[in-house]
Each structure stands twice: as C-alpha cells, then as structure tokens.
C-alpha positions in Angstrom: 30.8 7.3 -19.7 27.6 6.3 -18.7 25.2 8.8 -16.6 24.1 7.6 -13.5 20.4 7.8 -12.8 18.6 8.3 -9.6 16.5 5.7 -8.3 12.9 6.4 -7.7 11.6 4.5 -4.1 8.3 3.3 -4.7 5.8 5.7 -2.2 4.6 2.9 0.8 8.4 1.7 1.1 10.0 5.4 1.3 7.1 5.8 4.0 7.6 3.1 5.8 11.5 4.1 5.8 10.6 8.1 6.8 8.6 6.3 9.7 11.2 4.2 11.4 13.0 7.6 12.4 16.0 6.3 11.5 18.5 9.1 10.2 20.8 6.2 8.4 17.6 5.5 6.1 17.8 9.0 4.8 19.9 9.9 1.9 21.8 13.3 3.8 23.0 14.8 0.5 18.8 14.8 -1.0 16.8 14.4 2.2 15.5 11.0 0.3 14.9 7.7 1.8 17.7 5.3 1.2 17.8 2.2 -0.3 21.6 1.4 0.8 20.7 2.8 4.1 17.5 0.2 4.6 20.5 -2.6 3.4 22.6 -1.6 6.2 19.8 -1.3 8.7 18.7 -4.5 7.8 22.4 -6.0 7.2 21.8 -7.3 3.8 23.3 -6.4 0.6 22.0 -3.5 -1.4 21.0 -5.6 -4.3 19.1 -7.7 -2.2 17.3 -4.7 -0.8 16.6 -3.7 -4.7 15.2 -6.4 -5.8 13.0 -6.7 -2.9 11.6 -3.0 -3.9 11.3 -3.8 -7.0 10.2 -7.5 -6.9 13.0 -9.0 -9.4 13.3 -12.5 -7.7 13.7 -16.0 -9.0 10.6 -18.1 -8.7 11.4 -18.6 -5.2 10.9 -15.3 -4.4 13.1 -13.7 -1.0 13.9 -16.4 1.6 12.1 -15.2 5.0 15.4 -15.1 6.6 15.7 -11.5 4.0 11.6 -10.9 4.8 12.5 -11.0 8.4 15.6 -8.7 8.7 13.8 -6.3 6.4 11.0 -6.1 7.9 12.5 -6.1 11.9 14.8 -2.7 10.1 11.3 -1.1 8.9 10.0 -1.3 12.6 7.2 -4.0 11.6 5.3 -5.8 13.5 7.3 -9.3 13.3 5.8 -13.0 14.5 7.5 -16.1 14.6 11.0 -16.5 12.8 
C-alpha cells in the first residue's frame, strides 16, 4: 500500500485562492486551500488544475479556454475571451 502524500500549493496560488472568499476553495478537514476545490470552481478536471500549478504541460502549454475559466474562478481581472 502506498502512502498518500499531501500536496504542497505553491504560496501566490493558495493566496490568490484564500482571497476569492470562496469556502469550496478551502480544504474543511486542514483549513488549506484546495486544489480540487479551485477544479470545481473553475469546472475543469483536477489534473488539469495540477498541472497548471505546477506547470507540467506539453509544448503547447494550457489552451486559454483552461487560462480563462481558471482565472474567472480566482476572481481575476479577465479581458477578452
């Protein structure tokens, strides 16, 4: 059996998460900023919201369709489509 280990949320995208206000983003069980609750707020998949954190993309990088619902979840200032 394999332990599970807890994911460590790089500093600017757990603040950016506290900021929104938004309980779902918050892990209730450790008070921590979700990275399955930033997936659902953004309604994309939780792998997608990973690799975005941590930057594992192909060479094309996130399409801005992910940037966009992402960044509309974290309460950013969003231009254009």
């Amino acid at each position: 059996m394999t332990e599970k280990t807890e994911r460590v949320i790089p500093e600017k995208w757990a603040r950016a998460m506290i900021q929104t206000g938004n309980p779902d983003m918050i892990n209730p069980k450790t008070g921590e900023p979700s990275m399955n609750g930033l997936a659902r707020a953004a309604e994309v998949a939780p792998v997608t919201v990973r690799r975005l954190i941590d930057g594992e993309y192909t060479k094309f990088g996130p399409s801005p369709d992910i940037i966009h619902k992402v960044a509309k979840a974290l309460d950013a200032i969003v231009t254009g489509k």
